[in-house]
MARKOL-859340 format. One line per 10 residues: number of its first residue (from 1); for each residue x, y, z of N, C-alpha, C. Coordinates in steps of 0.001 Angstrom, whole numbers. Layout:
NUM> X Y Z X Y Z X Y Z; ...
//
This chain:
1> 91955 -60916 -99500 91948 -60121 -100723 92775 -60825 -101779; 92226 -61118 -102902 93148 -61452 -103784 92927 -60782 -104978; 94710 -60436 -105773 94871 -59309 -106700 95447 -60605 -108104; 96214 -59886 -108903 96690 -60251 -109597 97290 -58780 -110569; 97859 -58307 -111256 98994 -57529 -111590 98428 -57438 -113123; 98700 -56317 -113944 98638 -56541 -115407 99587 -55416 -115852; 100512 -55619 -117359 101707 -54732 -117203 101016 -53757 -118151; 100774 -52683 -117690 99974 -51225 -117779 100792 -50301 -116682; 101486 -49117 -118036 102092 -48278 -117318 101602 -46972 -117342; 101794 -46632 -116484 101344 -44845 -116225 101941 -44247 -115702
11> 102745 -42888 -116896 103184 -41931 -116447 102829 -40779 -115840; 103263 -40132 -114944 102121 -39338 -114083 103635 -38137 -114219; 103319 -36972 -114573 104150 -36100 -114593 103884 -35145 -113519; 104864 -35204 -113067 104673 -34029 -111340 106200 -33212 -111476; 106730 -32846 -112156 107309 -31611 -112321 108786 -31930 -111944; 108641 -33558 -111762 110414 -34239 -111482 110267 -35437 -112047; 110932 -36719 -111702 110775 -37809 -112262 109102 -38276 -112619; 109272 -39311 -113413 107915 -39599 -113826 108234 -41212 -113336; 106760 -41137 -112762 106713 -42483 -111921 106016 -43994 -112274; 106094 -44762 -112449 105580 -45899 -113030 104901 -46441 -112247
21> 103274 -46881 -112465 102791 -47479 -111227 102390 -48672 -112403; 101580 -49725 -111716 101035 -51025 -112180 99706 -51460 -112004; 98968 -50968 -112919 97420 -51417 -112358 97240 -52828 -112188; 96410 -53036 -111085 96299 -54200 -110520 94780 -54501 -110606; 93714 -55778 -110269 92872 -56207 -109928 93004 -57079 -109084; 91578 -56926 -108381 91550 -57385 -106527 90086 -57739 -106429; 90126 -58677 -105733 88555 -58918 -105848 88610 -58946 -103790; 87787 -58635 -103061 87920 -57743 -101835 86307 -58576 -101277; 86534 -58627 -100211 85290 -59060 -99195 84147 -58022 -99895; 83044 -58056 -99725 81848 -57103 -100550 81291 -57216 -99226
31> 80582 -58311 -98731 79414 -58236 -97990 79916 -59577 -97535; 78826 -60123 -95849 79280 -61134 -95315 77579 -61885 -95415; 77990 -63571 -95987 76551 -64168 -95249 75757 -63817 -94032; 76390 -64065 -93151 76127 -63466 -92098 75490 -65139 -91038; 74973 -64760 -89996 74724 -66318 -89353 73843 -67219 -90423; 74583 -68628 -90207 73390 -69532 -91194 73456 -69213 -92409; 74367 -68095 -93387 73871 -68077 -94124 74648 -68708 -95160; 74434 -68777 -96350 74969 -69382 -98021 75426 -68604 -98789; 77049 -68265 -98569 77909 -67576 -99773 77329 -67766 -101185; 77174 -66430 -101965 76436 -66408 -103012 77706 -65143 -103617
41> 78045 -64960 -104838 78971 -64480 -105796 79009 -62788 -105682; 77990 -62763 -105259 78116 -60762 -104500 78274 -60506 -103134; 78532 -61359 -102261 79539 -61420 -101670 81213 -60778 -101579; 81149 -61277 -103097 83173 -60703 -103426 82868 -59394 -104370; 83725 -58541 -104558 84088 -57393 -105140 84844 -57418 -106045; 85150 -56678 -107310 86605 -57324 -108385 86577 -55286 -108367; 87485 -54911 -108149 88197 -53730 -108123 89932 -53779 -108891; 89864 -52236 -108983 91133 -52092 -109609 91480 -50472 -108756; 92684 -51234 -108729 94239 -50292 -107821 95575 -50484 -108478; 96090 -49373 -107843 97525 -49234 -108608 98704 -49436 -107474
51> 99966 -50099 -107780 101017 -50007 -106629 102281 -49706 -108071; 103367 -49270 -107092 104162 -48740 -107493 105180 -50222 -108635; 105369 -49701 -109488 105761 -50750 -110666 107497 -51200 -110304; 108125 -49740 -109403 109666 -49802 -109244 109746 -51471 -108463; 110482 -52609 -108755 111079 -53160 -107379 112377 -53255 -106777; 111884 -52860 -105357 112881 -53047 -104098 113649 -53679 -103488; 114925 -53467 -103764 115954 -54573 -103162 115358 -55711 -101733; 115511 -56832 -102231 114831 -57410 -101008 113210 -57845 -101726; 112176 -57079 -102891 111490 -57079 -103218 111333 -58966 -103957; 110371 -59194 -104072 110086 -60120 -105638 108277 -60156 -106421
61> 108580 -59925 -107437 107133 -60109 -108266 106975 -60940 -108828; 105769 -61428 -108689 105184 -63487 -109155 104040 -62139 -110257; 103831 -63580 -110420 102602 -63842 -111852 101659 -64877 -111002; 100266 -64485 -110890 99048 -65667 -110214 98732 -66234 -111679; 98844 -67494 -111317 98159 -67847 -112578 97309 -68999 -111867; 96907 -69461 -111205 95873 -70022 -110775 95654 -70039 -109567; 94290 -70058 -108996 93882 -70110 -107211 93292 -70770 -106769; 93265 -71310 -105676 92583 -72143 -105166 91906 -71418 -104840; 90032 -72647 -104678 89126 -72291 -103569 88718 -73300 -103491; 88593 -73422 -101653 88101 -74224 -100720 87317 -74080 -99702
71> 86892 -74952 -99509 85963 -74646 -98268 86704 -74170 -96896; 87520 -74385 -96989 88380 -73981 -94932 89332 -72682 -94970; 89416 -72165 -96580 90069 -70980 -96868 89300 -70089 -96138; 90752 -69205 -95565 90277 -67643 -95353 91380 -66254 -96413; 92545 -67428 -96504 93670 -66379 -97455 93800 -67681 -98062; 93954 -66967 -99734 94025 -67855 -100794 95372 -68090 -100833; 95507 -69384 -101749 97305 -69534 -101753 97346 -69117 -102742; 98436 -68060 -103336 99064 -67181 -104296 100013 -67559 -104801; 101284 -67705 -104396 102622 -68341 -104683 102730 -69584 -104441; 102325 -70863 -105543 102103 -72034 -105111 102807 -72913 -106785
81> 103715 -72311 -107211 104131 -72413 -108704 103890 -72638 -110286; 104031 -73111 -110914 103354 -72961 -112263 102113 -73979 -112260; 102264 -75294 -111803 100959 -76044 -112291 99969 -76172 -111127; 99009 -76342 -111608 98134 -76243 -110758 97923 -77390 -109616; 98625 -78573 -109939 98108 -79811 -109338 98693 -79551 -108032; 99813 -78122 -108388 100266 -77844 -106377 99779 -77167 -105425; 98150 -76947 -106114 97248 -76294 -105284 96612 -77481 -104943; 96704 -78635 -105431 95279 -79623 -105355 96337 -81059 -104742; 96184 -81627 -106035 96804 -83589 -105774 98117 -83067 -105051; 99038 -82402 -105530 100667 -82591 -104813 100671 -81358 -104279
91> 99589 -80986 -103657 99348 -79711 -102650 98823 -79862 -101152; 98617 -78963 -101368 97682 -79291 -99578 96755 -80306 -99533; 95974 -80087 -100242 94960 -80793 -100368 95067 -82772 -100369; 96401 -82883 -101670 96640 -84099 -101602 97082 -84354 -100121; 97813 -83468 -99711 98646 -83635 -98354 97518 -84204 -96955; 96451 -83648 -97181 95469 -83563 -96535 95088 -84908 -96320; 94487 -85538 -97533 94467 -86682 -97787 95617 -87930 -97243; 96427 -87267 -97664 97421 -89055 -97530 97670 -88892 -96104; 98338 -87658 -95164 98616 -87896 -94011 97228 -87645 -93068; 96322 -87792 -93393 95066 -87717 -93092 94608 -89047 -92909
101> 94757 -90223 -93793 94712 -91496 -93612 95947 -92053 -92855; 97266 -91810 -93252 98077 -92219 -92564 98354 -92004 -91255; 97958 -90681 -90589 97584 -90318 -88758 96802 -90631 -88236; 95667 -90788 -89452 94275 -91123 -88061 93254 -92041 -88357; 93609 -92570 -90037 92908 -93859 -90135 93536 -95213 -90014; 94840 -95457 -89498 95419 -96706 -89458 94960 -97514 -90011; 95412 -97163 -91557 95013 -98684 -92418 96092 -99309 -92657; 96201 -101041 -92401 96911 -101800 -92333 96853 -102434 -93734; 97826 -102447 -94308 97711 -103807 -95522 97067 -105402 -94612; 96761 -105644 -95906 96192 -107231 -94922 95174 -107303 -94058
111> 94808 -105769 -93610 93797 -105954 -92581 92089 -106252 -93143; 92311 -106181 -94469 90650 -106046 -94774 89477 -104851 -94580; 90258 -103821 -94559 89302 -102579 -93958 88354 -102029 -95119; 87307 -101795 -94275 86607 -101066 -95400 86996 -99688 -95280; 86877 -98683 -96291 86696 -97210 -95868 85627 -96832 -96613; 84755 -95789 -95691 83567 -94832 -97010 84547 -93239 -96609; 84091 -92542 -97736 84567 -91383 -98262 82819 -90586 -98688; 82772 -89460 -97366 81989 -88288 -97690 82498 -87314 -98728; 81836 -86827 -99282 82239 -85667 -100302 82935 -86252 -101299; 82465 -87341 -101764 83955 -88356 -102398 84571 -87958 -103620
121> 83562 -86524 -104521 83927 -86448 -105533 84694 -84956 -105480; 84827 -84423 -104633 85352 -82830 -104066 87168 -83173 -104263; 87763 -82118 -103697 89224 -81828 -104231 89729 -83677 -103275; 89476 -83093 -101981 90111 -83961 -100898 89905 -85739 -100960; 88134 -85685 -100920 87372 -86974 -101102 87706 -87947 -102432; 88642 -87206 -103635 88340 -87935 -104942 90090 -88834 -104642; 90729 -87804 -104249 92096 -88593 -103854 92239 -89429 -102414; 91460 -89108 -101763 91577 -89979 -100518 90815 -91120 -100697; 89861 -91576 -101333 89711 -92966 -101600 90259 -93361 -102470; 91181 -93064 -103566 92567 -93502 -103847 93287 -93652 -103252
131> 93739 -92817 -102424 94866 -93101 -101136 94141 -94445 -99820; 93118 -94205 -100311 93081 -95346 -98735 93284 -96794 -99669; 92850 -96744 -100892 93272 -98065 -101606 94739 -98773 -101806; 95301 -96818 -101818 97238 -97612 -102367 97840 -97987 -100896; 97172 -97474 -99754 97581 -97648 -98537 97311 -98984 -97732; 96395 -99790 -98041 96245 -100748 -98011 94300 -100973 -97981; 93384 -100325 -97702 92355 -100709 -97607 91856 -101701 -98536; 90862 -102391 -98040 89959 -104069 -99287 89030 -103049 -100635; 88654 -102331 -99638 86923 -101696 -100358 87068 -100581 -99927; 86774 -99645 -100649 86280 -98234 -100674 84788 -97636 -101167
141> 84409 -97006 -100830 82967 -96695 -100940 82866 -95645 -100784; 82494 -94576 -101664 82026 -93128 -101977 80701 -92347 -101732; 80380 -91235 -101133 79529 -90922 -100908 79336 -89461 -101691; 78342 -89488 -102926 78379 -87820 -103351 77029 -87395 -103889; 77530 -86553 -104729 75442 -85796 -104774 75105 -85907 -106346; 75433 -87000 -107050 74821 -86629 -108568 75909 -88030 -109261; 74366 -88650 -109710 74986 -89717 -110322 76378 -89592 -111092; 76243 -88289 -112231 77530 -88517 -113049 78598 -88338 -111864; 79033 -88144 -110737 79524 -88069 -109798 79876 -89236 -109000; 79192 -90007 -109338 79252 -91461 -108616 79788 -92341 -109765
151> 79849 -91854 -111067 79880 -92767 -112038 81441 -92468 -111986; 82105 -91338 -112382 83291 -91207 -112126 84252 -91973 -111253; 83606 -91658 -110056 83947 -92387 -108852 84913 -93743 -109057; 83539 -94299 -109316 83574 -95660 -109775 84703 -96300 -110976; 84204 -95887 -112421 84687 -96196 -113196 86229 -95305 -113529; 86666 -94099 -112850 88042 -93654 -113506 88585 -93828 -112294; 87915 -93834 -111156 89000 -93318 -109001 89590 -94775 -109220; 88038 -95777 -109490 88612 -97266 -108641 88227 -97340 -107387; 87058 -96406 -107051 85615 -96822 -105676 85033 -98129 -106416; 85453 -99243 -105253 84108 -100169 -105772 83111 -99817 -105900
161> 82222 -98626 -104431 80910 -98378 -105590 81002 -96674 -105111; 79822 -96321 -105222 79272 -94677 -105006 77673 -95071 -104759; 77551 -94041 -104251 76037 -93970 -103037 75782 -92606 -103485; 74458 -92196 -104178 74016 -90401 -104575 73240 -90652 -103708; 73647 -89284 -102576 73260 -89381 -101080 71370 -88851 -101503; 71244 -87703 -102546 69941 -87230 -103084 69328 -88824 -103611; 69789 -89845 -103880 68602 -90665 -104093 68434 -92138 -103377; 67547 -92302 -102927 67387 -93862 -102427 67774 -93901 -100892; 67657 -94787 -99996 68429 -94704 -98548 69802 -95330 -98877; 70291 -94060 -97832 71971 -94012 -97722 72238 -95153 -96930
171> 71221 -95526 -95880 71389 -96493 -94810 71781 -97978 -95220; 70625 -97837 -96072 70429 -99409 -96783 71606 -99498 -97684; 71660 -98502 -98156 72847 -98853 -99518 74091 -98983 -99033; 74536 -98150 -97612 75846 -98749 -97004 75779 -100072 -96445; 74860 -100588 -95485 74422 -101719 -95656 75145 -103153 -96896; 74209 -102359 -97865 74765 -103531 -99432 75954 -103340 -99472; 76961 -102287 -99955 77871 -102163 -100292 79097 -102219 -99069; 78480 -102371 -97659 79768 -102628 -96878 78946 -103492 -95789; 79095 -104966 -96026 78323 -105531 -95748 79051 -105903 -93970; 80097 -105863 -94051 81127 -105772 -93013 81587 -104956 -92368
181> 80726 -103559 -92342 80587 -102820 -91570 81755 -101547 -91939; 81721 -100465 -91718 82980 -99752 -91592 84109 -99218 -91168; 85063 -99578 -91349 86704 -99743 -90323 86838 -98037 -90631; 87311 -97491 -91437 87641 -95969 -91608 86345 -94838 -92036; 86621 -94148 -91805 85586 -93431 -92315 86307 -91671 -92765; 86325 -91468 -93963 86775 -90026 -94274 86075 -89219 -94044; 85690 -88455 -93348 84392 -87087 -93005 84887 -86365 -93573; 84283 -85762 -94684 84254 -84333 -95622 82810 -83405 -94597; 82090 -83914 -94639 80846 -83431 -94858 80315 -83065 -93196; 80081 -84276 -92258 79301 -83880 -91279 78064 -83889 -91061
191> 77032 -84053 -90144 75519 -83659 -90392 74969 -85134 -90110; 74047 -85473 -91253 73173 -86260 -91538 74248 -87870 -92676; 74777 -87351 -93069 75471 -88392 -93804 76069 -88850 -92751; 77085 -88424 -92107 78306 -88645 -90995 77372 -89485 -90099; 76357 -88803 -89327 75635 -90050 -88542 75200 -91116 -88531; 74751 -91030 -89982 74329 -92553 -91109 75562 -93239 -90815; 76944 -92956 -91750 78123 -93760 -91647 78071 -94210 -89937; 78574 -93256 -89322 78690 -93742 -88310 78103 -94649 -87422; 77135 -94449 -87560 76000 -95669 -87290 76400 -97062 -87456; 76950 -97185 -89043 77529 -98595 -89470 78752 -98702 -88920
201> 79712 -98224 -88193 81266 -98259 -87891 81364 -99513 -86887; 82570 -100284 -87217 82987 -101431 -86180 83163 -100697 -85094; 83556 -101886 -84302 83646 -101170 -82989 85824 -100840 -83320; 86283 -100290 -82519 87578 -99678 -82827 88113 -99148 -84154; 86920 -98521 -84619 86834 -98328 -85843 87802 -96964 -85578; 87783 -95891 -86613 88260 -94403 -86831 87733 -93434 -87981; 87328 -92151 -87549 86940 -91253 -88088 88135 -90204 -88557; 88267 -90122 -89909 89243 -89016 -90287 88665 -87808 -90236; 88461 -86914 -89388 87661 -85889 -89226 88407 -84297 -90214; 88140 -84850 -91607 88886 -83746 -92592 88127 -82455 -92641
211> 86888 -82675 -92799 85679 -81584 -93163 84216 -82017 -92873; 83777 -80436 -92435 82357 -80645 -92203 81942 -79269 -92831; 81714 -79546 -94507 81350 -78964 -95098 79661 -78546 -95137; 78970 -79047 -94269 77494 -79083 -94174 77186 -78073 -92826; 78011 -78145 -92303 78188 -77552 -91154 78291 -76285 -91187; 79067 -75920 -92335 79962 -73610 -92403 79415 -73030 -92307; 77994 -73266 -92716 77384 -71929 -93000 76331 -71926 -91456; 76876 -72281 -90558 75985 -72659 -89394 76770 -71446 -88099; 76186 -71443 -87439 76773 -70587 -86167 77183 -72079 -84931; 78102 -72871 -85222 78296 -73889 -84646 80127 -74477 -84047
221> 80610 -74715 -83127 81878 -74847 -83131 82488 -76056 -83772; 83734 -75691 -84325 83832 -76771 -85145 84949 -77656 -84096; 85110 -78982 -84199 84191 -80266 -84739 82814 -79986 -84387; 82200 -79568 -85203 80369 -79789 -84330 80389 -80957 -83208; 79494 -80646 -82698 79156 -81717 -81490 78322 -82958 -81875; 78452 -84250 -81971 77482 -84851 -82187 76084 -85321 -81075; 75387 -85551 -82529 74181 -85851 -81406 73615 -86882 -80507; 73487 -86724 -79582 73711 -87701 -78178 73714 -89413 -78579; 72728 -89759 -79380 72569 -91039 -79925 74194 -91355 -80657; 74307 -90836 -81753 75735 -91080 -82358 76657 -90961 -81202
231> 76686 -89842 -80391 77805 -89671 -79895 78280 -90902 -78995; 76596 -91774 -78088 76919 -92611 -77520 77380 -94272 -78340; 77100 -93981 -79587 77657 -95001 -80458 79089 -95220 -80694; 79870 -93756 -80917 81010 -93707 -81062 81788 -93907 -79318; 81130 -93587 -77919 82142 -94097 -77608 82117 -95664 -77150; 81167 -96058 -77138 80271 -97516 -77067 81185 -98424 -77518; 81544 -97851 -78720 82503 -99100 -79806 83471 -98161 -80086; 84527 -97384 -78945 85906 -97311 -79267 86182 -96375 -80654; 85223 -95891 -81130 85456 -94777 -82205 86198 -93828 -81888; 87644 -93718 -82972 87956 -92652 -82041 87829 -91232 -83750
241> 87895 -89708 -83006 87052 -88942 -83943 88163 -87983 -83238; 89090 -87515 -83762 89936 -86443 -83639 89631 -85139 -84378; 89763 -84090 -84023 90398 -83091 -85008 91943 -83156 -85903; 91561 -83254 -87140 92792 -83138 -87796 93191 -82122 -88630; 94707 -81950 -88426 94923 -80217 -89244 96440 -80836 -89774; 96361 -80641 -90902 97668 -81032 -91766 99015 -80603 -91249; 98688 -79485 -91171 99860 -78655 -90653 100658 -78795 -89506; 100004 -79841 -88787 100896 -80063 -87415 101691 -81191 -87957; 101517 -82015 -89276 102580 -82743 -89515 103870 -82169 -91059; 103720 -80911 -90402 105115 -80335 -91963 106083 -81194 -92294
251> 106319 -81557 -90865 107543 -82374 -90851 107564 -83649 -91766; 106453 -84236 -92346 106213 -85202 -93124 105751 -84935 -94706; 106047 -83238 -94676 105301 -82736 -96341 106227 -83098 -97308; 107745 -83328 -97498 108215 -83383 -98183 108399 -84956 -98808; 108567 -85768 -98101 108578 -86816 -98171 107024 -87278 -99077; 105894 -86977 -98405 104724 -86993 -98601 104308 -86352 -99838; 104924 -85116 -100216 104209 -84602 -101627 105001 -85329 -102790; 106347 -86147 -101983 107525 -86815 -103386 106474 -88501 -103578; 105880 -88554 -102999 104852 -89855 -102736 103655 -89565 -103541; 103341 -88530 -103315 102027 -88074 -103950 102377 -87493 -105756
261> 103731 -87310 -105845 104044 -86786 -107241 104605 -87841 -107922; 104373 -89108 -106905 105375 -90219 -107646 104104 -91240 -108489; 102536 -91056 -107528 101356 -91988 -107865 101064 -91334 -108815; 101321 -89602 -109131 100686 -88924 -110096 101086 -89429 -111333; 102259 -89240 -111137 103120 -89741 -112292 102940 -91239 -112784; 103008 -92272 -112053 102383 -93390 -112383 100880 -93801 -113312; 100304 -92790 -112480 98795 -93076 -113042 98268 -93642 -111669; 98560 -93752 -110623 98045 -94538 -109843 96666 -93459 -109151; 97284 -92377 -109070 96210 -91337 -108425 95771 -90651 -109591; 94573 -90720 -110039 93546 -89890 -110818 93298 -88567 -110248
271> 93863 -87692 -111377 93683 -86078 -110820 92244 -85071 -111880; 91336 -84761 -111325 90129 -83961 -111571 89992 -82639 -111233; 89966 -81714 -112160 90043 -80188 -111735 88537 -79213 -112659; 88197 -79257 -111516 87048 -78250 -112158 87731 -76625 -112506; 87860 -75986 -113794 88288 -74731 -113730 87272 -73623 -114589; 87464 -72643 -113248 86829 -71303 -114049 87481 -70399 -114294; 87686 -69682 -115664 88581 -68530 -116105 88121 -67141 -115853; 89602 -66741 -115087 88993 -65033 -114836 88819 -65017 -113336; 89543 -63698 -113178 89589 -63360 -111334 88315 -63233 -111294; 87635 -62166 -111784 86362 -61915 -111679 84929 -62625 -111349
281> 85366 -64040 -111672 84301 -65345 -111664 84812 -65975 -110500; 85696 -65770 -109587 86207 -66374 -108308 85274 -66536 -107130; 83962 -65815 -107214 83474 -65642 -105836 81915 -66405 -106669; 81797 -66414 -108023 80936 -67886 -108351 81316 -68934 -108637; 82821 -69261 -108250 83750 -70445 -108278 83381 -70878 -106793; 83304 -70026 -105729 83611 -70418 -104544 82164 -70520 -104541; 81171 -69872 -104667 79469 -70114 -103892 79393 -72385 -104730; 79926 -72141 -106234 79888 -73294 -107099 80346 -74348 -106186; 81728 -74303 -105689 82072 -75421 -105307 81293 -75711 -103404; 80783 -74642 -102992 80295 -74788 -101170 79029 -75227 -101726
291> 78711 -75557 -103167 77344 -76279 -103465 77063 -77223 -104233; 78722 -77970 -104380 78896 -79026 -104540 79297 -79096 -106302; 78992 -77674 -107094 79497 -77820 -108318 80790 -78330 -109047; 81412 -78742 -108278 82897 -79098 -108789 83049 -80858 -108754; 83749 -80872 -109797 84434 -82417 -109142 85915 -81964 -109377; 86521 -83178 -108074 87953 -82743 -108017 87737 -81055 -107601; 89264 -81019 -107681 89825 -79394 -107410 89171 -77998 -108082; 88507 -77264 -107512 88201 -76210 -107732 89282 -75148 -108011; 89243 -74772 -109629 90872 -73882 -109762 90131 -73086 -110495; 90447 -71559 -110348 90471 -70279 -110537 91512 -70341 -112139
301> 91439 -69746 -112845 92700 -69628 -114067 92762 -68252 -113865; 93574 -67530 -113781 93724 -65942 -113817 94575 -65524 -114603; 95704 -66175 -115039 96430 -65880 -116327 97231 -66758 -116778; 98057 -66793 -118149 98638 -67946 -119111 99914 -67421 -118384
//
């Protein structure tokens, strides 16, 4: 459920003190896809409720002024401070990214690695082939759904190239553009792309297994299972394909977001935020971005 507060008072006279409440707006589960199916914007609910305006020792009241939405959300982050980039680049998300390459793609300076990046133009995918570049990778290579998407990529990230998975073979074009096969591989996505990449992977190669956004709307366990051909590829040639969850490394967030606020600041990491204004537009923010409408970070604006 997510609310947000507006300062509207109402006195309610009951024959002793008069009580101050705070109307609020909430936008509330409506209805569920259901198996297989595709979150669509009536889905969510935008309602209004009241809570009591007094606060309670021990109490504290924030102001939302922006929200994330993502694909692996089930509770939105609320209290995440004034700018937004600490929902996205010097947030989880960046976090996602850098110790995401740094746990499970072992890229070496010097080593010559290639990396491709699924979803390359989404919150996670647009900074992690930045990050696999400042980390040491040769070549980076992007995978997304719409030329102006690939053009970005390219000309503001610093992807040598981009691949629009909707046109031409993906096969052939990883092929051209990683002619040396692929050492890392970022998985956003899953499915039909992921098997392609994988297909091309060296042997002791590694899969950053971030997201399988192709996958959600499926009745399927996640990591999906791959299919017998891939699967015998990956263990054939030493692929190794973990589950990864940020959160088992906290112990490295602080250090890690002063890293990630230090490239921001440089210019070294390019930050992209798709934003829609208004709680109310949150649940066609979220169907927008599970359909690829966003580049960069998907941010909610809910108030100045």
């Amino acid at each position: 459920m997510l609310w947000r507060a507006r300062d509207v008072r109402q006195e309610i006279q009951c024959g002793i003190a008069a009580k101050a409440e705070m109307i609020i707006q909430r936008v509330v589960l409506n209805s569920r896809p259901g198996k297989h199916g595709v979150p669509v914007a009536e889905n969510f609910r935008l309602e209004e409720s009241t809570i009591a305006d007094a606060i309670q020792a021990g109490q504290v009241r924030v102001r939302t002024l922006y929200l994330s939405v993502d694909p692996y959300m089930l509770i939105p982050q609320l209290v995440n401070g004034r700018l937004s980039y600490f929902l996205g680049a010097a947030g989880i998300t960046g976090l996602t990214a850098l110790l995401g390459i740094k746990e499970k793609g072992h890229v070496a300076v010097g080593a010559n690695q290639t990396m491709v990046v699924s979803g390359a133009a989404g919150a996670c995918g647009s900074l992690a082939g930045q990050i696999g570049r400042l980390e040491g990778c040769s070549r980076v290579v992007g995978i997304a759904g719409t030329d102006e998407k690939c053009s970005i990529l390219v000309q503001e990230m610093g992807f040598d190239a981009a691949i629009n998975y909707k046109k031409g073979n993906v096969a052939e074009q990883l092929r051209e553009f990683c002619p040396g096969g692929v050492d890392v591989y970022f998985d956003n996505v899953g499915g039909d792309i992921s098997d392609t990449v994988i297909s091309q992977m060296n042997q002791n190669s590694h899969i950053i297994l971030c997201g399988q956004i192709s996958q959600y709307n499926k009745d399927v366990p996640y990591p999906p299972p791959l299919s017998p051909d891939i699967e015998k590829i990956q263990k054939e040639r030493n692929i190794t394909r973990e589950r990864f969850l940020v959160l088992n490394y906290m112990d490295k967030q602080e250090a890690s977001v002063l890293q990630l606020c230090q490239w921001i600041q440089e210019g070294k990491l390019k930050v992209r935020e798709t934003v829609v204004e208004g709680l109310a537009n949150i649940g066609a923010a979220f169907q927008s971005m599970m359909s690829g409408g966003n580049i960069g970070k998907q941010i909610v604006s809910v108030s100045k």
